[in-house]
Every structure is written in structure tokens, then in C-alpha cells.
C-alpha positions in Angstrom: 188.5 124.4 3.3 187.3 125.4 6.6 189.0 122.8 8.4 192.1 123.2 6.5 192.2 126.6 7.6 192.2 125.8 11.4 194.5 123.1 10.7 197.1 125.5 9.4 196.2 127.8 12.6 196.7 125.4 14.8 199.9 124.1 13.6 201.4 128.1 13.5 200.4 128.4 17.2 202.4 125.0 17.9 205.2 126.2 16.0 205.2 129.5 17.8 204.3 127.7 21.0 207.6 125.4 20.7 210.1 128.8 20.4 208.9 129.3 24.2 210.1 127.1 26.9 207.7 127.6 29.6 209.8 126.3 32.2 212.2 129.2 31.6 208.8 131.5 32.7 209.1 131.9 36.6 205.8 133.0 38.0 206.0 134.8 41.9 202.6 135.4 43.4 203.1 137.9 46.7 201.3 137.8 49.6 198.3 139.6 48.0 198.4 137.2 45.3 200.0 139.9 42.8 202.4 138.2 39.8 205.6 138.9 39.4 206.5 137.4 35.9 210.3 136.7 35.2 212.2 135.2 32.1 214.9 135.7 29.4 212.4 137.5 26.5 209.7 139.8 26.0 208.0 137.3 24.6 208.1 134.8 27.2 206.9 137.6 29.7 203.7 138.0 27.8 203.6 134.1 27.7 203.2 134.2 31.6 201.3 137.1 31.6 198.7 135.6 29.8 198.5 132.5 32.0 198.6 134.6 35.3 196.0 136.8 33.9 194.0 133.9 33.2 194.3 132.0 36.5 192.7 134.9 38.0 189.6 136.1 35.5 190.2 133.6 32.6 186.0 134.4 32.2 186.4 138.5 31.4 189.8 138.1 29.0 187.4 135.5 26.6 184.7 138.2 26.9 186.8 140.6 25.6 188.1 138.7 22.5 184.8 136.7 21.7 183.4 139.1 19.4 186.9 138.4 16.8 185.0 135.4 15.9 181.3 136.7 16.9 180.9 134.0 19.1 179.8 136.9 22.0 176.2 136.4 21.2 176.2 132.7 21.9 177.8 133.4 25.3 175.7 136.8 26.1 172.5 136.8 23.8 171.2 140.0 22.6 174.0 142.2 24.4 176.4 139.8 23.2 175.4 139.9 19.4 176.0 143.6 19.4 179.7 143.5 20.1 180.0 140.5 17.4 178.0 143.4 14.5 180.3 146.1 15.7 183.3 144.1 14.5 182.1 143.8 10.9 180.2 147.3 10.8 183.8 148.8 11.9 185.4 147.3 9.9 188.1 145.4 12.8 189.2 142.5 10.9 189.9 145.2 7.6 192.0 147.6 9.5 194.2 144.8 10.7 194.9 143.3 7.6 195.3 147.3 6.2 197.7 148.6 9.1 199.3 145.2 10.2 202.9 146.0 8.8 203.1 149.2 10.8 203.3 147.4 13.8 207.3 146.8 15.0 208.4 143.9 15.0 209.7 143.7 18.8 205.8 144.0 19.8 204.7 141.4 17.5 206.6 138.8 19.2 205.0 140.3 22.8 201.4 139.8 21.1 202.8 136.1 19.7 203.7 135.3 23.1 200.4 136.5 24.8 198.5 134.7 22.5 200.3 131.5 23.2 200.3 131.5 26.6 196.7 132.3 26.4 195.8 129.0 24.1 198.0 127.2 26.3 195.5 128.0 29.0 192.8 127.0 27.4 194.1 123.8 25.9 195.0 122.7 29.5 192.0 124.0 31.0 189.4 123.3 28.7 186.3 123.2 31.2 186.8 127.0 31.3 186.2 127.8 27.8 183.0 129.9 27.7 182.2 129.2 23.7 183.4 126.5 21.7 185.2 127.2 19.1 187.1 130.3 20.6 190.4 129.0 20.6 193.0 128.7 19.4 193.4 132.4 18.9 195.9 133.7 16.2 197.4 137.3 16.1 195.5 138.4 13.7 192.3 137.7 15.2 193.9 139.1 18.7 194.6 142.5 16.9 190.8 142.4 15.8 189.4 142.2 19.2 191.7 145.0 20.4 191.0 146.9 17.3 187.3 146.9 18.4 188.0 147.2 22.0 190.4 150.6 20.7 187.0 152.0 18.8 185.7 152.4 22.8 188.7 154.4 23.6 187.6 157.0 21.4 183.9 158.1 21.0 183.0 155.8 18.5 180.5 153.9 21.2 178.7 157.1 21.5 178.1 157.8 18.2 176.8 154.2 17.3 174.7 154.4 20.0 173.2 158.1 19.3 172.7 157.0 15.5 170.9 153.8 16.1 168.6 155.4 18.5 167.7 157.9 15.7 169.2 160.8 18.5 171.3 162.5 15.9 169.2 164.6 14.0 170.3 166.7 11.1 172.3 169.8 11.4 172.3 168.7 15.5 175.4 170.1 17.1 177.7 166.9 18.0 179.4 169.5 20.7 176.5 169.9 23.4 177.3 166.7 25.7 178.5 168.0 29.0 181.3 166.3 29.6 180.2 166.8 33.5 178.3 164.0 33.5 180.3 161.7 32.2 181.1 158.6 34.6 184.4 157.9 33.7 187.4 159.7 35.1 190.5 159.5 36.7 193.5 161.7 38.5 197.1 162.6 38.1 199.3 164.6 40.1 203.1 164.9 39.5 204.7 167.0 42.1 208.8 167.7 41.8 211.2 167.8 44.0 211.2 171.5 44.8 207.8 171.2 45.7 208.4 168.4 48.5 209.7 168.4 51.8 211.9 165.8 50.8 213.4 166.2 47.8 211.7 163.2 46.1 209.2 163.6 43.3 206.0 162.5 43.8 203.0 160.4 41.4 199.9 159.9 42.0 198.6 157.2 39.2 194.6 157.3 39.9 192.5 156.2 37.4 188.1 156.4 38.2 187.2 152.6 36.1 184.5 150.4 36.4 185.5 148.4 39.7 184.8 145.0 37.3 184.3 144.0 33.5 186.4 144.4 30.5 188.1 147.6 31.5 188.8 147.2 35.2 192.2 147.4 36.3 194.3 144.3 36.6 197.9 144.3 38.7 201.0 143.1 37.4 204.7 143.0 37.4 206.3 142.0 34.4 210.6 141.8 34.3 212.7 140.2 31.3 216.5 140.2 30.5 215.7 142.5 27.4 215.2 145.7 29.9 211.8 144.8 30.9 210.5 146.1 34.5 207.3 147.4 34.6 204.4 147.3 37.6 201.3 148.2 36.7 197.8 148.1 35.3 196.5 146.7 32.7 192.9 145.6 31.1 192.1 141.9 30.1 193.6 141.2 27.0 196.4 143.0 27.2 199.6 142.2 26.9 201.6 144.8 29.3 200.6 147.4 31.8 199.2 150.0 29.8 199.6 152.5 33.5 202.0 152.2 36.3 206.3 152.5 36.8 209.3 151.0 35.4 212.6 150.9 37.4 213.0 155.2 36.4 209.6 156.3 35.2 206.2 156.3 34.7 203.2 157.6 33.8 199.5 157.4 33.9 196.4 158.2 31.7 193.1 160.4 32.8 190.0 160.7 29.5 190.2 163.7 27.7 187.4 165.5 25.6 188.9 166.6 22.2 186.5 166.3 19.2 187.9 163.3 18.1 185.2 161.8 15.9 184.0 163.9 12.6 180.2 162.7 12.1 178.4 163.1 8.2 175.3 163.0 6.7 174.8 161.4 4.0 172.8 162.1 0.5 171.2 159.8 -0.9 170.2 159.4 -4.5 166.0 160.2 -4.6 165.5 157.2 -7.3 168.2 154.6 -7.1 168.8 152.7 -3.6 171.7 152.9 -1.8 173.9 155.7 -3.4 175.0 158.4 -2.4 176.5 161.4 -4.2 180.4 162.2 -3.2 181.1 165.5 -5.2 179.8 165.0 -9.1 179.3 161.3 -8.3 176.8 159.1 -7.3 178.2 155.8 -5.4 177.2 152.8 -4.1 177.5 151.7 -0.8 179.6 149.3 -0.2 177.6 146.5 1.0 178.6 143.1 3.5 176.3 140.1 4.6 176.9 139.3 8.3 175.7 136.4 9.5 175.2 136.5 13.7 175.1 133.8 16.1 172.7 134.3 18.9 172.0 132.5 22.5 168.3 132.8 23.5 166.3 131.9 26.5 169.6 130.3 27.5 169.8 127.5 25.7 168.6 128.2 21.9 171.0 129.0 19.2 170.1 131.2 16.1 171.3 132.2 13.1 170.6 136.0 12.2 171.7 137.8 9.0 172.0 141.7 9.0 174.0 144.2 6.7 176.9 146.1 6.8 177.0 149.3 5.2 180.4 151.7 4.3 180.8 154.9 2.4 184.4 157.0 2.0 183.9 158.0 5.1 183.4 155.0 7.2 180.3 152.5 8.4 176.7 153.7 7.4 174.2 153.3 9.4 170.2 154.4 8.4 167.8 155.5 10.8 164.4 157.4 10.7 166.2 161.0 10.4 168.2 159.5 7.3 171.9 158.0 6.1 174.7 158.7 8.6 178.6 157.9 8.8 181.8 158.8 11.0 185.5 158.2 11.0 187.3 157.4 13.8 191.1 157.0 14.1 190.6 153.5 14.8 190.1 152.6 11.1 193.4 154.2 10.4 195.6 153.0 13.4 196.3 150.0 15.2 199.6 150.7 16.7 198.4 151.6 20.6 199.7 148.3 21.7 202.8 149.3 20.0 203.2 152.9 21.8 201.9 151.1 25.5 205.2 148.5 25.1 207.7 151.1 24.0 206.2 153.0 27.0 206.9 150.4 28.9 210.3 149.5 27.5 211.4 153.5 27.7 214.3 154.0 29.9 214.5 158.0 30.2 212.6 160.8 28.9 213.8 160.4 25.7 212.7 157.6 24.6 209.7 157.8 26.8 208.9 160.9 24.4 209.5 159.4 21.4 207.5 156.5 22.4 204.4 159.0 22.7 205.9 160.1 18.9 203.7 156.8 17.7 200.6 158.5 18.3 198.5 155.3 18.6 196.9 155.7 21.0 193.5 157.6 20.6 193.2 159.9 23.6 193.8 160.0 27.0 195.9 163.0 28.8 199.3 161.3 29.5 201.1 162.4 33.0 204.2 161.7 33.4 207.2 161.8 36.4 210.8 160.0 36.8 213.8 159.8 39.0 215.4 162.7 36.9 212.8 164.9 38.5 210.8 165.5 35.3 207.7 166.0 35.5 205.1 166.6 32.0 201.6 167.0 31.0 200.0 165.8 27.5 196.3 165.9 26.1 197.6 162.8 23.7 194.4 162.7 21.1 194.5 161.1 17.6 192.9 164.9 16.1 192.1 165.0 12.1 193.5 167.2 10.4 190.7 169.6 9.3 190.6 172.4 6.7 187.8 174.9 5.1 185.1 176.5 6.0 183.0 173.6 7.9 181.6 173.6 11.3 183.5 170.5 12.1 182.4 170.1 15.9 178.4 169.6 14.1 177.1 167.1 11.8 178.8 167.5 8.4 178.2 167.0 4.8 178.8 163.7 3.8 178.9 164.7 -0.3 182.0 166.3 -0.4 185.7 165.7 -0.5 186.2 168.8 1.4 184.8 167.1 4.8 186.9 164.1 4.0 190.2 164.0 6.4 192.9 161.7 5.9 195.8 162.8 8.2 196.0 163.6 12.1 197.7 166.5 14.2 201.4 165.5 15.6 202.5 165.3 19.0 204.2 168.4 19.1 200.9 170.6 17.8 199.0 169.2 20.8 199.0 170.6 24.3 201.3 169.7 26.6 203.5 171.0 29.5 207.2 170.3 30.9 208.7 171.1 33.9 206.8 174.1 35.4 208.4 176.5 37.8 205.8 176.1 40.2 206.6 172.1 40.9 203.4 170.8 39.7 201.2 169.7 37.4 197.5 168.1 37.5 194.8 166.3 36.0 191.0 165.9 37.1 189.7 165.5 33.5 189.6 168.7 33.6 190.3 171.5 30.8 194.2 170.6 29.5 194.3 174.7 29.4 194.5 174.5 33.2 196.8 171.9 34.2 199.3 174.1 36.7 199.9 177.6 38.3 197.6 179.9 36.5 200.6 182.0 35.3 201.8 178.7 33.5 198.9 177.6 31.8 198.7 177.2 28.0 196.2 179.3 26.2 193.8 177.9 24.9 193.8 180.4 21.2 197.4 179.1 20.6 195.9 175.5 19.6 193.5 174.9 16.3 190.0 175.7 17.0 188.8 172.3 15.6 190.5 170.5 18.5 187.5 171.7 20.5 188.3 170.1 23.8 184.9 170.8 26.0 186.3 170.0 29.4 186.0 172.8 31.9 186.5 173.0 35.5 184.9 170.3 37.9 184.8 169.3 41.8 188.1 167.6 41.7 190.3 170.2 39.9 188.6 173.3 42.0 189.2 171.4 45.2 193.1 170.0 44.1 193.5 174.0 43.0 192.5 175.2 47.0 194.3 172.3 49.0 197.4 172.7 46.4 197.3 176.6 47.2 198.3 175.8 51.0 201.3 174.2 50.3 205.0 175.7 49.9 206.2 172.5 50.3 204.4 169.2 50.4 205.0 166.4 52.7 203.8 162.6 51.6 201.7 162.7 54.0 200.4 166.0 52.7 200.3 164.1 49.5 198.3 161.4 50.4 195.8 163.7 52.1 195.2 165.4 49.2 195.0 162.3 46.8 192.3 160.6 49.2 190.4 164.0 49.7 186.8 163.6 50.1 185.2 167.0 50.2 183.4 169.6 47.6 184.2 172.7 46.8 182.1 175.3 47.3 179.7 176.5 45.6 179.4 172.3 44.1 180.3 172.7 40.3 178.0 170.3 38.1 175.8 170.8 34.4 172.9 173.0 36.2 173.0 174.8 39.5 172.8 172.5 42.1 173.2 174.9 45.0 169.7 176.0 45.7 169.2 173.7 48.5 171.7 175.3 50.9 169.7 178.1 50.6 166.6 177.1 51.4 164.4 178.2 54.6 163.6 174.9 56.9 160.5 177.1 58.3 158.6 177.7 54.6 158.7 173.7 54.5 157.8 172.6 57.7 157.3 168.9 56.6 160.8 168.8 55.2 162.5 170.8 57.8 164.9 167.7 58.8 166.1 167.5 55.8 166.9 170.9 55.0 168.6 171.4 58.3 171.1 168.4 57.1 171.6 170.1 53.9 172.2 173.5 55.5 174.5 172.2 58.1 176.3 169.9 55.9 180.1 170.2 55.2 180.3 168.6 51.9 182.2 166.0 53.1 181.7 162.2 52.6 183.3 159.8 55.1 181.3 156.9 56.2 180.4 158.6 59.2 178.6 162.2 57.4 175.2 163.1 57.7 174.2 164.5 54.9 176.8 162.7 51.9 174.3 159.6 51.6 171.3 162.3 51.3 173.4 164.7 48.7 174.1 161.5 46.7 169.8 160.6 46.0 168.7 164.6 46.0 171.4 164.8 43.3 169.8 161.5 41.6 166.8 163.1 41.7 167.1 166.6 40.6 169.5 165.7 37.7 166.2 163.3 36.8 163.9 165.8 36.6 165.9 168.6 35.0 166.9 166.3 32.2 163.0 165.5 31.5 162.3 169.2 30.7 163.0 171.8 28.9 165.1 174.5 31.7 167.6 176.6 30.7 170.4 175.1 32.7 172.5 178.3 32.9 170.3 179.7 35.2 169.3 179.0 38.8 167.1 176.0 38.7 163.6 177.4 40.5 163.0 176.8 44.0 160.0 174.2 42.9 161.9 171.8 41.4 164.3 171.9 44.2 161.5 171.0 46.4 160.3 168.2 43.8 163.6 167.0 44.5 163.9 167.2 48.1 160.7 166.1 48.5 161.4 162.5 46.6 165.0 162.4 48.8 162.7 162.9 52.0 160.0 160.0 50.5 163.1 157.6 50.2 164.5 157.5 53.4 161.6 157.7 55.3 160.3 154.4 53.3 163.3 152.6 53.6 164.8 154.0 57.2 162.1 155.8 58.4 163.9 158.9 58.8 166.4 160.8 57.7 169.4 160.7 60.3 171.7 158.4 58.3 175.4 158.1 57.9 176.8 157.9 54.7 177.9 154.6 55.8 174.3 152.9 56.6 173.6 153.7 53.0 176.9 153.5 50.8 178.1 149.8 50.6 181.9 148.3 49.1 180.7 145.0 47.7 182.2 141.8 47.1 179.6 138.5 46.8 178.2 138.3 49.9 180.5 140.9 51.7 179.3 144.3 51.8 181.3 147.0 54.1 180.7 150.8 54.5 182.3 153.1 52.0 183.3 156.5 51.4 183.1 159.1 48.9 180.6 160.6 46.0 180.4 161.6 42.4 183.6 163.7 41.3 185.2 164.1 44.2 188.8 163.7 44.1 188.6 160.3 46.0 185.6 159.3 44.0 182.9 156.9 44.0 180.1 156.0 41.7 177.2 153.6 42.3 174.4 151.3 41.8 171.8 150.6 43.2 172.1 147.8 45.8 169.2 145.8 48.2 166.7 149.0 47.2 167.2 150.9 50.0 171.7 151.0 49.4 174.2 151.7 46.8 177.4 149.6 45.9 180.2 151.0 44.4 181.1 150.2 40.9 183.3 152.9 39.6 185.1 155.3 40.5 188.7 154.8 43.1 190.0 152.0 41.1 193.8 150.9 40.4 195.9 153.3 42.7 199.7 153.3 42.6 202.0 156.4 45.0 205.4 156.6 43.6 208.1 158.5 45.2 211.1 158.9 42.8 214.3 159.9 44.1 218.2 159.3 42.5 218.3 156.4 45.0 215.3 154.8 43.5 211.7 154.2 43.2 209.4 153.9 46.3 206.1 152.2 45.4 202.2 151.8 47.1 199.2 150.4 45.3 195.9 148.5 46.2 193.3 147.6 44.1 189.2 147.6 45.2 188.9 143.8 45.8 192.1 141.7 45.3 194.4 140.6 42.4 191.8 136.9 41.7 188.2 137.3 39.8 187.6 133.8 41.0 184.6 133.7 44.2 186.3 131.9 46.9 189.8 132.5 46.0 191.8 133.6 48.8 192.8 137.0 47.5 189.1 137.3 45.4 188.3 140.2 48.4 191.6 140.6 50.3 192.7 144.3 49.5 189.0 145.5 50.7 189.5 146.6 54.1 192.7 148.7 52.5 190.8 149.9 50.0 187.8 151.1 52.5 190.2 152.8 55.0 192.3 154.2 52.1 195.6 152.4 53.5 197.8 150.9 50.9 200.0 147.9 50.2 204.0 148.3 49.3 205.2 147.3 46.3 209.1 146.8 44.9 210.3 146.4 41.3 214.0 144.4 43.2 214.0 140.8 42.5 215.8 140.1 45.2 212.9 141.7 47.9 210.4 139.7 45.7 212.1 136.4 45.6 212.8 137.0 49.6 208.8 137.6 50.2 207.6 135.0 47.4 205.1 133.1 48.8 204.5 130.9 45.9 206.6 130.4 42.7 205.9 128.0 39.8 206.1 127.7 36.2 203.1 128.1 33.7 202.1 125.0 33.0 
């Protein structure tokens, strides 16, 4: 039966396979090695999409899709084997199957195509396939791993992990994360025409992503005879540029904090296992066997079985404190792929709007400009539709309809902004209730109360707010000093007070006196050549360390002793590892790329910003932060674009563009970019067809 089954696969994928010519696909690589796919269809764009995206990080795009056929734990082990659970305790494969008629039809042949030209790949290529087994890949199964990969877009990660670590207890308040710590962030300044020196409106498409892995930013071009001309960025897997520019618009996405997820606990019936009452009722759990594959000590396969749990509202999982559930929009929609491609496909505002109208996607504030000189603001967020009396931002009861949603908020009841008088509008991940000139702000008690966005103010939108304040007009120039600014505001803004060590006297600690003489005399900036950036970026390390480990009411000045603890370890590391303290930022903050490491700018949250690892003990390397950057200047005579990306458009060590966009990166420069055939055919440094 089994066999028959991937017989019948096999032979829709060469059916499909045999509606696409490949040598109709025309593939352009640039000089930085960027694709620039051409052909008749959609479909066939997606086709050679798949096989550029391939050619350069075949390795991340199976990592992403593994899990569809829980095959991640024989490639990964124990890290792997998580993913492959998640798809059965979410439920992926079931929301497909539920929701797969609400996607169009026009972005079902796009996923066709992407899947072909990705089992293509790895029929002709065969030494690259990570896990036997994986391919070929079917629609279906391709809509699963996104499915999953969706569930991460909204805070469903979070709450898995909490609940498995037993860290939700009952009755805890789901709302007291500060969102100030979160890693992941991004930028987005639109700026029109009255606000510029000349007349063109200006973009700034900045996403902060991980720098590698599953959702770092790949660049493409993708055109087609059907209206197709996007450049942009896109994750592995996917099947257009989910951020970037068409030939008169674009747009670009920065995380939002909306209570997105409602989180229940359950009650359980004190005699008979495994129900749970649901008004008068008691009702079993729905119950699944899963049966895990998983690679130890390298080599050694094994079988594992676990259980999968559901209630009315969504997985169950158990832990020491009791039965839990959640529901996520993720179970109820799969149509983000559709909303990204009509994004892509949108040729005004119009449609662009109505695009957003599918509300697929789960979050993510949505900026917007075009050669019309329109320029909008959206906090896009899949929000249930919540009623009575119920603290819905805190764990609720899961034994009642009452808590049970089963519709979501339109587009038009969530905040958004068009066209302010003051020419701009901006993004930091900030608060969506301060996204312009105060005296064009939404207010916040116009919205529902359960939407319970938590962002407030942070480095980035204090400082865009004071360099955005200097400007009548801005010049690009002025633009693209502010985009690659690389300084706090002051005082610092961050989940405790952090200021305390400006104000310290050098002379009561005599044996850290150095170092408090940097901090006093430092000018919060963060360029390679600062003293004082590399030592803010370890003090910060290690107060936020020791204020999380105890119990100190964060609201108020943190005391003077701790501040010392602090110091103190910041003075102990860089006398052990430089034996003293009179070090540029770039001696200690490191752009990697195998065995090329340069100096780098920047810290945490500032509006050029960097996060890090550790890197050789004594460094750190940049891994997030400054990731996919596109400048757009739109004007009626067209669209004017730059972009660079932190390494170079091939994943592959060795390759010639594996590491050659680092030195732009590093000295914030950037590379030109066109959407006109004709420029890219003229520049084409290699063209081929996918096979």
C-alpha cells in the first residue's frame, strides 16, 4: 500500500513536472551572484526559483521541510525530533487537509511549480539529499512544513516551550514578557515626497533576522509574462519574496506584539483519565500515536513512540502544574502564502490593499510606499475575536464555551495609518500607537482592549524620533544616515534601569576607575573604532544576568551594588582576556564568515543593529540583527533600488559569492539593483537554464 502510495506521488510530480518546459526558465546570475529568474508563467518562475534557491543553500531549504515527513530527527537527533512532534502535536498535516480549498487557485500552481523545481533538484543532484526518503515532495506535504514553519510566526513556539518546561503556572499572567528583550526586530521608514529634498519617496526595507538558518533572508528577482516583477527577500522554502519592490510598490514587515495566542487550563476529571469537563460535559481527549525517528551518537537510528493530545481548544500538553492548551490562528489559516503572492502580484494600492484583505498572515506590522507617493502603516495580526468577562491576556478556563473563540478581527478594525500630513511614517517594533508626528498618532482606547499590544518605546524609535525632528526636508543622504545610525538615546531605554553606571564616582572605586572613566566619557556610540561600545555590550550581558536571577523590582533604580557586581565582572573580562580595558569596539566585535572574521559595528537595539555570540572566548560574532537591506526611491519616472545582504547570495563554503557582499555590509555601502530586463541582460554575467 505504502509503495503504491509513492508510486502515485511520484507519477503526479511527473505529470506536473511535464506542464513545465524548463528550457523556457532563463536563469541570470549578476555579478554578486543574485538570480534573476525569467519565463512565460508564474509557475515556471517558482520552478526556477526553487532550483536557484537550491544551487545556493539546497542544505537549509531540506531543513526546513524535513519535519513534513519527520525525517528531521534522523538528520539533527534530539533537536531534530522536536520539530518532527510539533508537526503532529499542531496538528500541520490536519489543517492542510481542513483549509486546502481556501487557497486560490493562481497560487496553487506557484507552490506546484516550486515543488517541481525543487524535486527536480534533488533527482539530479542526489548526493545532496540530507535524509533519504525526503523527496519527492507533493503540495500537500509542502503546505505542512509551512503550516508548521507559520506556527513560529506567531507565538506558538513560546508557549510550547513555557508549557513543557512547566513555566506556566496557573492563574500566571501570559502578559508580563517584556517585549524589550526580545532578539528579533527589524525597521521601516517610509518618507513622501513632501518630506524629501527631491521629490521622490523614500523606503527603508530593514528587517533584524538571524544572519543564517531557516529564517535568514535570501535575495531574489523573480519576473514572468503574467505581471510578475518582484526583487526581494524571501526565507527557504518559499516560493516568492515575502519583503522587497515590484516595478510600483512595495513593502516590508517588522514583529509586532499583539496578544495573539489565548492559553487555557484544562480540568480534568478527578477519577477517569484523560477527560476533561467542557461546560456540563466531560470529554475525552482526543488521542494520536506518533511514532519518531531519531539519529543518535551520529550514526544510530531509533524508533520512539510518544502521544499526541487535543481538546476543543487545540494540542494538550501535561506538565507538573497540570493540563494545558492554546489556539493559535495557524490551525485555522493557511492562506499566508496566498496574501505574500498577491502582494507580490499587486500593481497599485488597491489591490495591494485588498491583498492585505486575506488576512493570512499572522502578524507582522506591514509598511508600505509606491511611486504614487503613498505611504501606510499596519499592525497586520490574526486577533480572536474575544467576548465576556475573561481576563484574556492570562491563563484562561479551559471548561467553558465562553473562552472558546472561533472568528478573528478584520483588517479594517486593526490599526493602521495612510498618508500623514507630516510625510512620515515609522517602525522600530515599537508601540503601533506611535508610528508618526505625535499629533497623528492613533489612540490607543479607540482599538479593543484584548488586542493588548505590549510594545512600548525602545532605543531605535526614541533615537529615529530625535534625528527625524531635525529634518524639514530630508536628503538621501540624510536618509541613509539615519537608517545606518549607530548611537543611543539618552538616558538608554531597556526592561530595568541601566543608567546607573554614568553616574558613578571613578574615586569611590579606585580599582575600577578605568573603566568607569570609559563609561562616563562614553558617547553611546558604536563604530568599530569606540571605546566604550565593546565594554557597554558585556556590562549589559552582565547586569541583565544578575537582575534576572533575583527578585528586584525592575521599575526602580537598580542599587549601586549590583551595578558594581556588574562592572566588576566587565573589568575581570577584559583584563583576562586583553589585559586591560582600552579596547575598540572593533578588537572585540567580529563579522564572520568560515575562517574570515572582520571588525564590526553596532549593539543591541540600535537602529543599525547587531546581536551576538560568543566567538574565540574573548570576541563576539554577529548573528542577528542588520540582515536583508533594500533603499528604494520611488518617483513617477520609476523605481531606484540598493540592497546588500551580510555575506553573499551562495550558502555554499568556497563559492565565489559565499562571503562577497561583507566588506559592503561592514562599511554600510550598498550594491544597485534594477527590476529593467534590459540593464540585467546587459550586465548578466552568467545565464542558463535549470537543468
Amino acid at each position: 500500500m505504502r509503495l503504491s502510495l509513492c508510486l502515485l506521488a511520484l507519477l503526479c510530480v511527473n505529470a506536473h513536472r511535464a506542464q513545465i518546459d524548463p528550457t523556457s526558465i532563463e536563469m541570470i546570475r549578476d555579478s554578486f551572484g543574485v538570480p534573476h529568474i525569467f519565463s512565460n508563467t508564474d509557475a515556471e518562475v517558482a520552478y526556477g526559483l526553487a532550483w536557484a534557491h537550491a544551487e545556493d543553500d539546497f542544505k537549509t531549504i531540506q531543513e526546513t521541510f524535513l519535519p513534513t515527513k519527520g525525517l528531521l530527527g534522523r538528520h539533527m537527533g534530539k533537536k531534530g525530533v522536536v520539530l518532527d512532534y510539533l508537526v503532529e502535536l499542531l496538528r500541520c498535516r490536519e489543517s492542510v487537509e481542513a483549509h486546502y480549498d481556501e487557497l486560490s487557485e493562481d497560487v496553487l500552481k506557484v507552490i506546484r511549480g516550486y515543488v517541481d523545481g525543487l524535486n527536480r533538484f534533488a533527482e539530479t543532484h542526489p548526493d545532496e539529499i540530507l535524509v533519504k526518503g525526503t523527496f519527492p515532495v507533493t503540495v500537500k506535504e509542502y503546505l505542512t512544513g509551512f503550516n508548521l514553519v507559520i506556527h513560529f510566526y506567531t507565538d506558538s513556539g513560546n508557549i510550547i516551550r513555557d508549557l513543557f518546561n512547566d513555566k506556566v503556572k496557573p492563574l500566571q499572567a501570559m502578559s508580563d514578557e517584556s517585549v524589550q528583550d526580545k532578539k528579533i526586530g527589524s525597521n521601516a521608514f517610509a518618507i513622501s515626497s513632501k518630506k524629501t529634498t527631491d521629490g521622490k519617496t523614500y523606503f527603508n526595507v530593514n528587517t533584524h533576522q538571524p544572519l543564517t538558518g531557516s529564517f535568514c533572508w535570501y535575495e531574489a528577482h523573480v519576473v514572468s509574462k503574467e505581471g510578475w516583477n518582484m526583487l526581494g527577500g524571501l526565507f527557504p522554502g518559499s516560493p516568492c519574496p515575502f519583503i522587497g519592490t515590484n516595478t510600483n510598490l512595495g513593502w516590508t514587515h517588522t514583529y509586532n506584539y499583539p496578544d495573539l495566542i489565548d492559553t487555557y487550563q484544562l480540568e480534568m476529571h478527578p477519577k477517569e483519565k484523560n477527560k476533561y469537563r467542557f461546560d456540563s460535559s466531560w470529554l475525552e481527549l482526543e488521542k494520536k500515536k506518533v511514532k519518531l525517528r531519531i539519529k543518535l551518537f551520529g550514526k544510530v537510528n531509533l524508533r520512539v513512540k510518544r502521544t499526541a493530545y487535543w481538546c476543543k481548544y487545540g494540542p494538550v500538553i501535561k506538565n507538573k502544574s497540570g493540563y494545558f492548551s492554546f489556539h493559535s490562528g495557524a490551525f485555522d489559516k493557511i492562506t499566508a502564502i496566498d496574501q505574500w503572492y498577491h502582494m507580490n502580484k499587486a500593481a497599485n494600492w488597491t489591490e495591494f490593499k485588498k491583498a492585505l484583505g486575506i488576512m493570512g498572515i499572522p502578524r507582522f506590522n506591514v509598511m508600505y510606499a509606491d511611486r504614487t507617493d503613498t505611504i501606510y502603516y499596519f499592525s497586520n495580526a490574526l486577533l480572536p475575536i474575544r467576548k465576556g468577562d475573561f481576563e484574556w491576556s492570562k491563563l484562561l478556563p479551559g471548561n467553558t464555551t465562553q473562552t472558546l473563540t472561533t472568528g478573528y478581527h478584520e483588517i479594517d478594525e486593526l490599526p493602521q495609518v495612510i498618508n500623514p500630513e507630516n510625510g512620515y511614517l515609522f517602525n522600530t517594533n515599537n508601540s503601533p500607537f506611535n508610528c508618526t508626528d505625535q499629533k497623528e498618532n492613533l489612540n490607543k482606547d479607540d482599538f479593543e482592549k484584548t488586542f493588548a499590544y505590549r510594545e512600548g518605546p525602545n532605543n531605535r524609535s526614541k533615537r529615529f524620533m530625535d534625528l527625524i525632528a531635525n529634518y524639514d526636508k530630508l536628503s538621501y543622504e540624510d536618509f541613509k544616515r539615519i537608517k545606518y545610525d549607530q548611537e543611543y538615546p539618552q538616558p538608554i531605554i531597556a526592561p530595568f534601569d541601566v543608567n546607573g553606571v554614568f553616574r558613578l564616582d571613578p574615586k569611590k572605586y579606585p580599582e575600577l576607575e578605568p573603566l568607569i572613566r570609559i563609561f562616563n566619557n562614553w558617547d553611546h556610540k558604536g563604530d568599530t573604532a569606540n571605546v566604550g561600545a565593546a565594554h557597554w555590550r558585556m556590562y549589559y550581558k552582565f547586569l541583565k544576568g544578575i537582575v534576572d536571577g533575583r527578585v528586584i523590582n525592575k521599575k526602580e533604580p537598580i542599587p549601586e551594588p549590583i551595578v558594581v557586581e556588574a562592572l566588576t565582572k566587565t573589568n575581570d573580562f577584559f583584563q583576562k582576556h586583553y589585559g586591560g580595558v582600552q579596547i575598540t569596539h572593533g578588537e572585540f566585535q567580529k563579522h564572520v564568515r568560515g575562517d574570515r572574521s572582520i571588525p564590526l559595528s553596532g549593539l543591541e537595539d540600535m537602529i543599525a543593529a547587531i546581536n551576538v555570540s560568543p566567538y574565540e572566548k574573548s570576541k563576539a560574532k554577529a548573528t542577528s540583527g542588520e540582515s536583508y537591506i533594500m533603499l528604494i526611491r520611488y518617483s513617477e519616472e520609476g523605481v531606484e533600488i540598493e540592497t546588500v545582504v551580510p555575506y553573499g547570495a551562495s550558502n555554499r563554503p568556497g563559492h565565489k559569492h559565499y562571503d562577497d557582499q561583507m566588506e559592503l555590509y561592514r562599511n554600510h555601502q550598498l550594491k544597485k539593483m534594477t527590476l529593467d530586463e534590459a540593464t540585467i541582460r546587459k550586465e548578466a554575467v552568467s545565464t542558463y537554464h535549470p537543468e
